[in-house]
N, C-alpha and C positions, 0 to 999 in steps of 0.2 A: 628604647624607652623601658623593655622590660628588663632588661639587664641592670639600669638603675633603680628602680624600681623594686628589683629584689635584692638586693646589694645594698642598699638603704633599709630596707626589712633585716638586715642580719645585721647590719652594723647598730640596728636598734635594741636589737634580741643581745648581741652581747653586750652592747652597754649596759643593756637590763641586769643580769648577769653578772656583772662586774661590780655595779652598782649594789647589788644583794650582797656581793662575796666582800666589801669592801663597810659593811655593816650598814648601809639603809634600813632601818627597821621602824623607822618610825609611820604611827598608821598614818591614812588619809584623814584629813582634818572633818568633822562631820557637817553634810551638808546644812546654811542656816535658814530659818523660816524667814520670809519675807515682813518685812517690817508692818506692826501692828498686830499679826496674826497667830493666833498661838497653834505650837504643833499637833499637827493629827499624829495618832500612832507611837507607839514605842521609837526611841531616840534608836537609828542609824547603826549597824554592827558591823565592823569593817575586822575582817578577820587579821589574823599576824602573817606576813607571808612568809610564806613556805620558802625552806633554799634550795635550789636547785644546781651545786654547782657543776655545770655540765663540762667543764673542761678542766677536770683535776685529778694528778695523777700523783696515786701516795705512792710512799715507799720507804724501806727502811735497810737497816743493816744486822741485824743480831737475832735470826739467821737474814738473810738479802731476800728481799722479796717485794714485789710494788704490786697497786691495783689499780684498775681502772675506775673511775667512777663520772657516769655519763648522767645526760638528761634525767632518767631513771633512775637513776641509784649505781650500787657494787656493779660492773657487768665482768668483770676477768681478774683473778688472784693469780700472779706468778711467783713462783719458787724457783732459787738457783737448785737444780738437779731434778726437778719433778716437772711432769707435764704439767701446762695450763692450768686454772680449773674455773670454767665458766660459769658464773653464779646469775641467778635469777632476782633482780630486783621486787621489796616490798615495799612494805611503809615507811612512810619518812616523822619522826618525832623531831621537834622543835624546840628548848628548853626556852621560856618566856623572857631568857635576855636577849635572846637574838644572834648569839652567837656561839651555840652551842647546838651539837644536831645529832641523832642515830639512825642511821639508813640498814635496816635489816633486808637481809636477804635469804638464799636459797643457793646451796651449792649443788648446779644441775644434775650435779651425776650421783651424788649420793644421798639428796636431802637434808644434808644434815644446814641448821641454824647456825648465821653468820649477823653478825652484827655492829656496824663501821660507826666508829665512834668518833665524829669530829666536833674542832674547838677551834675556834680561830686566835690562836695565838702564837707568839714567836719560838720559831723551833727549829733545832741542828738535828742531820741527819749523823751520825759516827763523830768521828774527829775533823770532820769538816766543819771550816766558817761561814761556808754558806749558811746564811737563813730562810724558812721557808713559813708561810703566810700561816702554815692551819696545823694542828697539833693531832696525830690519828695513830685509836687504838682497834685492832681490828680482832675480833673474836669468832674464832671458828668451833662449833664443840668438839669436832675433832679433832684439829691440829691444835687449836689452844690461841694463846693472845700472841698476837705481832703487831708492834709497837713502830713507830716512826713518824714522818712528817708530808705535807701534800702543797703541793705546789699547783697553779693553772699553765695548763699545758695546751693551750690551743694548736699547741702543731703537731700533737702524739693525735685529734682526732679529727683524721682529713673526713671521715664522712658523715659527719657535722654538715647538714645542710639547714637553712630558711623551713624547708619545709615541713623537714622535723619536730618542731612546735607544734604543727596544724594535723601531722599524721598519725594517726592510730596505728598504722599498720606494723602489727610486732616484727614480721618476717623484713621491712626497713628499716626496722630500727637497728639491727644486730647490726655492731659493730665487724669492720673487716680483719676477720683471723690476719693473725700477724703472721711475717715471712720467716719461715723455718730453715736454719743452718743446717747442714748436716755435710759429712764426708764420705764419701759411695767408698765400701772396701774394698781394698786394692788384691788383698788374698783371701780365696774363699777355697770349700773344699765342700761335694756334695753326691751322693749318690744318681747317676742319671736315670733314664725311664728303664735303664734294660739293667738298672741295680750294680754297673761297674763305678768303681771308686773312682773319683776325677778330683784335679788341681788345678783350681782358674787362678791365674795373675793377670791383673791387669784385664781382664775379662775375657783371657785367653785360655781353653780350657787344656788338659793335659790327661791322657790316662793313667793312674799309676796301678790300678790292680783289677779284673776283669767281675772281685768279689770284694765284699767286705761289708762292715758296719758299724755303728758305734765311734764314729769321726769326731776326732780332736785334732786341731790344726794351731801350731805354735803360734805365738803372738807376734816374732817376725816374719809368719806366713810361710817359713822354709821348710817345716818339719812338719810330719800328718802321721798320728796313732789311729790305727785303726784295726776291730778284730776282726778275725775268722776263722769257722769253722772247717774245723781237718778232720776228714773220714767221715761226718757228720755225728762224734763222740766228743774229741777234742776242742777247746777253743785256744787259738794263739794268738797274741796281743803283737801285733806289727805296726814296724818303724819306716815310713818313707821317708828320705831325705833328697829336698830337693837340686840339693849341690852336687849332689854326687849322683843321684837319679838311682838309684839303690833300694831297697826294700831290706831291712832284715827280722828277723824274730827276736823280741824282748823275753817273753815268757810264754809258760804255754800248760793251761791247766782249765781247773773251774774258774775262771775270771771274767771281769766284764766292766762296763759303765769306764773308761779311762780319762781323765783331763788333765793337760798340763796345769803349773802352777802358773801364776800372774807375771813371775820371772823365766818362768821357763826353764826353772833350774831341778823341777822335780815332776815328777808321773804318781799321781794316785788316781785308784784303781779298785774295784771289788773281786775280792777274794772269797770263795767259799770254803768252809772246812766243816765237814760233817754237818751239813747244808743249812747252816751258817755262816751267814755272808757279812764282814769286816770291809773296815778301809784299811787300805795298804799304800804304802808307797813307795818310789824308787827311782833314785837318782838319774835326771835324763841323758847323763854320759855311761850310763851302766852297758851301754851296747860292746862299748871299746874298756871294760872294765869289769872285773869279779868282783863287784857289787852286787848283794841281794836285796829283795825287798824285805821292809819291817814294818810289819800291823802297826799301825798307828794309833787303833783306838780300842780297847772290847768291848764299848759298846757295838751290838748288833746291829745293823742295819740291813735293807730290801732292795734300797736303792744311793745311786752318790749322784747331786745336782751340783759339783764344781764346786772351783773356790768362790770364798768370799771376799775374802783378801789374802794375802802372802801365807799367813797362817793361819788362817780358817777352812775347814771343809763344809760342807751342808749336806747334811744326809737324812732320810728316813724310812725308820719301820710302818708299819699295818695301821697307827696311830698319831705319829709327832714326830714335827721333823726339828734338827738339831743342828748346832752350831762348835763343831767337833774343834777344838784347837791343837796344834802341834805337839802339845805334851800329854796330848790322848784324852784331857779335860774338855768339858761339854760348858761351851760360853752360855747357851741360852739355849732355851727350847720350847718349843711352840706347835701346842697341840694341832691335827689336822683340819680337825675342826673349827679351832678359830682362824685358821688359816684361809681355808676353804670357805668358811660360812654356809648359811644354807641352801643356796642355788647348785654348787657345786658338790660332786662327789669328796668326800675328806678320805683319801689312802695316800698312801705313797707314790700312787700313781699319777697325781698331780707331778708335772716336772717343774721346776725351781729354779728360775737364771735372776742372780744378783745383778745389778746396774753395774757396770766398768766404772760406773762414772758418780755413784753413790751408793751406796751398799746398805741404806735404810729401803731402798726400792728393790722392790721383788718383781718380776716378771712370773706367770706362772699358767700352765697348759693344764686344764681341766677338762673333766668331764661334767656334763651339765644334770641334772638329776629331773630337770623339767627342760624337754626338747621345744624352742618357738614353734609356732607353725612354721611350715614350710622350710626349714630347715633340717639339714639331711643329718642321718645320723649313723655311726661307725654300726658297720655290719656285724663284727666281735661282740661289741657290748648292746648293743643297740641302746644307745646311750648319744645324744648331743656332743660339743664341744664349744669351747672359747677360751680368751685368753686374758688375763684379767690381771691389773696391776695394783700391791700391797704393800702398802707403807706399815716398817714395823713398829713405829714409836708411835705414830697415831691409829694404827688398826684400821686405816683408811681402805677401805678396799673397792676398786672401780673396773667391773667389767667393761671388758676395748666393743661388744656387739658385734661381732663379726661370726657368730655361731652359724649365718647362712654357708662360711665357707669351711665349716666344718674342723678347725686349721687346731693345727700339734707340732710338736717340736719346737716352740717358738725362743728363738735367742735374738741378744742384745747385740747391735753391730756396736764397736768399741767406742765411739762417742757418745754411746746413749741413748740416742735421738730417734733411731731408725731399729724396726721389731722386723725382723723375718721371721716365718711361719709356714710352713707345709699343708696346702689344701688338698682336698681331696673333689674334682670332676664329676658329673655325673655318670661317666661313660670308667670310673673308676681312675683315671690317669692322675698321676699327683703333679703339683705344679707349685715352685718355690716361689714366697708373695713376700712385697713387702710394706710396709705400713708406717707411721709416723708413731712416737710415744703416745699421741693424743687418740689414735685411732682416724686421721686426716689421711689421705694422697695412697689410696690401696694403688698396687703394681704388680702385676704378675711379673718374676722376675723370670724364669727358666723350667722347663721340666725338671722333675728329679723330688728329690727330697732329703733329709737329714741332713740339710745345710749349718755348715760352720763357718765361722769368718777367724780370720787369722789379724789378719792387718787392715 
C-alpha cells in the first residue's frame, strides 16, 4: 500500500507539472460569502503560480551546449570541449502572462551572474525539424549569451523522487554528476622514484636511460626527446627510438624545454645565445640528415609551454606569455597577470598546456601567492600550488582545489578529459595523479614524476 500510495503522490506532482508547463495560469476562483451576508475583511489574494519546470533540458547548437534546469532552477551548463560547470540556483521572475520566466543563478565556481531566460513557444534547434515546446536564452557575464530550445526530459532526471517536493535538504537535492568517457593512454613516458628515464606501453614500463629530464614523448608513443646533462657543463638534447631501441644525440649546447610538433614532423626547443633564450626548431628526421635548426622567432623568451596547434608555439618571458606563429609573428598575447589573476603567482613559471581537444582551454601549474591551511608548500619557494583551468575568450578562470596535493607539471592526456599531475608526499616521494577536467575521481597513478603521454 505504500508503494501505491507514493506512486500516486508523483504521478500527481508531475501532472501538476505538466499542467503549469502546458500554460495553466489561470488563478483560483475567490472564495463566495454565504448568502445574505456581506464579506468581513479585504477580498481573497490568490497569488500567480510560480513555474517550476523540473524536468527540462535546454540546449542548443551555435556553439553546442545544453542545461539542466531542475526543481530549483539552472543546476549544470555544459559545453562541447569544456568541463561542466555547476551553477547555484536563485530566484525565479514570472512575466504576468504566464508564459514567460527568468531563473537567475550562480556559477558555483566563479560566481559570476547567469540568467535563463525562458518562453514557452515554438522552437528549432539548428537545421533540425524537430520542434521543441519552450524558446531559451541563457546569459552568462562571462561566456556571453547561448541561445536555443528546451524540451521536458523526464528520463535525463532519474533522481527525481516524491520526496523531493517535501525535502529541504540541499545535500539531496544535487543532481547525480553524469558518467565520464574518457581513454586511459596507451604511451606514457616518466621519470621513476630513483629519476631514470622509463617508456610504458600498454602499462608496461621499459628503461630507456639511467638519467635525464625534460620528456617529450611523440604522439604515436614511439619516439621520447629527452635532455642531459654531460660533464655537468654541457646539456645534449636526445632521441630514443622505440623501433629500434636506440638512443642517439640531436644537439648539444645551451638548450632546453623540447616538444614535438602536433604532427610529429618538427622539434622545437630553447635555445640560449648570450643568455638569451629563443624558440628554435628542427626537423624530426634531422638525426639521419644534415639539417640544422632555425630560430624561429626574436622575440625573447624564459620559458616554451608546447604547441598550440600545428603552427603555433606558447611561450614566456618574466611578464606575458605569447602565441608565437610559424613565420616568427606573435598571434596574441597575454599578460601574466591576467593570466594568473591574483591568487596565483604571475611569471613565467606558471607552465601552460593547451587542451589536444580545444585550444580556447588552458590547463596551467601555478604557484599560489596565499597557501590554504594545512596545505604543504614547495620547500624552494616556500610558496603553495595548484592547477587551474582558463578559457581565453571568456577570461574564465577556475581553480581544480587540489592545493592539499601540492601538484606541478600538470599535462592534458589526448582526449582532454583526464589532467595528470606530479604530487609531492609528506615523506618527500613524488607520485604521478590523475584527475578528471572537472577536478572529480583523484588516482594515484605510479611513483615518479614529469609524466608525458604519447598516445
Amino acid at each position: 500500500m505504500k508503494f501505491f500510495r507514493s506512486l500516486s503522490a508523483l504521478l500527481l506532482a508531475v501532472a501538476a507539472c505538466f499542467s503549469i508547463c502546458s500554460g495553466a495560469n489561470a488563478q483560483t476562483p475567490q472564495a463566495k460569502p454565504p448568502q445574505g451576508k456581506n464579506p468581513v475583511g479585504p477580498p481573497l489574494t490568490v497569488p500567480q503560480p510560480r513555474h517550476f519546470p523540473i524536468l527540462l533540458i535546454a540546449q542548443g547548437t551555435d556553439p553546442v551546449w545544453s542545461l539542466r534546469l531542475g526543481m530549483k532552477g539552472p543546476e549544470r551548463l555544459e559545453r562541447a570541449g569544456y568541463p561542466p560547470i555547476p551553477l547555484d540556483p536563485a530566484e525565479v521572475e514570472q512575466e504576468t502572462t504566464g508564459s514567460t520566466w527568468t531563473y537567475h543563478a550562480k556559477d558555483a565556481q566563479t560566481q559570476a551572474a547567469v540568467a535563463v531566460h525562458l518562453s514557452r513557444e515554438a522552437c528549432t534547434v539548428g537545421v533540425s525539424d524537430t520542434k521543441y515546446p519552450f524558446r531559451v536564452a541563457l546569459d552568462h557575464a562571462q561566456i556571453g549569451t547561448l541561445r536555443g530550445c528546451a524540451r521536458i526530459a523526464p528520463d535525463q532526471f532519474p533522481e527525481f523522487k516524491q520526496k523531493n517536493l517535501d525535502d529541504d535538504d540541499p545535500e539531496k537535492k544535487k543532481p547525480a554528476p553524469p558518467t565520464i568517457s574518457f581513454k586511459p593512454p596507451v604511451a606514457v613516458a616518466y621519470l621513476d622514484s630513483s629519476g631514470r628515464v622509463m617508456l610504458a606501453r600498454n602499462d608496461v614500463p621499459k628503461l630507456v636511460a639511467p638519467k635525464g629530464s625534460q620528456l617529450s614523448l611523440s604522439h604515436d608513443g614511439k619516439r621520447l626527446l629527452f635532455v642531459r646533462e654531460e660533464n655537468g657543463q654541457e646539456v645534449s638534447l636526445q632521441l630514443y627510438d622505440s623501433a629500434t631501441g636506440k638512443t642517439s644525440e640531436l644537439l648539444r649546447g645551451p638548450l632546453e624545454q623540447p616538444f614535438w610538433s602536433p604532427d610529429d614532423s618538427r622539434i622545437a626547443f630553447l635555445k640560449s645565445d648570450s643568455s638569451v633564450w629563443h624558440i628554435w626548431t628542427l626537423p624530426s628526421n634531422a638525426v639521419s640528415s644534415s639539417t640544422h635548426p632555425t630560430q624561429l622567432s626574436p622575440t625573447p623568451v624564459n620559458s616554451l609551454d608546447g604547441w598550440s596547434d600545428a603552427h603555433t608555439l606558447v611561450g614566456a618571458n618574466a611578464s606575458s606569455f605569447f602565441w608565437i606563429t610559424d613565420d616568427g609573428g606573435t598571434a596574441q598575447t597575454i599578460s601574466a597577470l591576467d593570466l594568473c589573476g591574483p591568487d596565483f603567482q604571475s611569471n613565467a613559471d606558471a607552465a601552460v598546456r593547451v587542451s589536444p581537444a580545444n585550444s580556447d582551454l588552458l590547463l596551467i601549474s601555478g604557484s599560489l601567492l596565499k597557501t590554504p591551511p594545512n596545505s604543504p608548500k614547495d620547500p624552494k619557494t616556500n610558496l603553495g600550488a595548484d592547477l587551474f583551468l582558463y578559457e581565453l575568450r571568456s577570461k574564465r578562470r577556475v581553480p581544480l582545489n587540489i592545493s592539499n596535493l601540492l601538484p606541478t607539471e600538470a599535462e592534458w592526456s589526448r582526449d582532454g578529459i583526464q589532467i595528470y599531475f606530479t604530487s609531492r608526499e609528506a615523506t618527500g616521494k613524488s607520485i604521478i595523479n590523475r584527475i578528471f577536467w572537472d577536478a572529480s575521481n583523484p588516482k594515484k597513478v605510479r611513483p615518479g614524476s614529469n609524466f608525458v603521454i604519447g598516445q
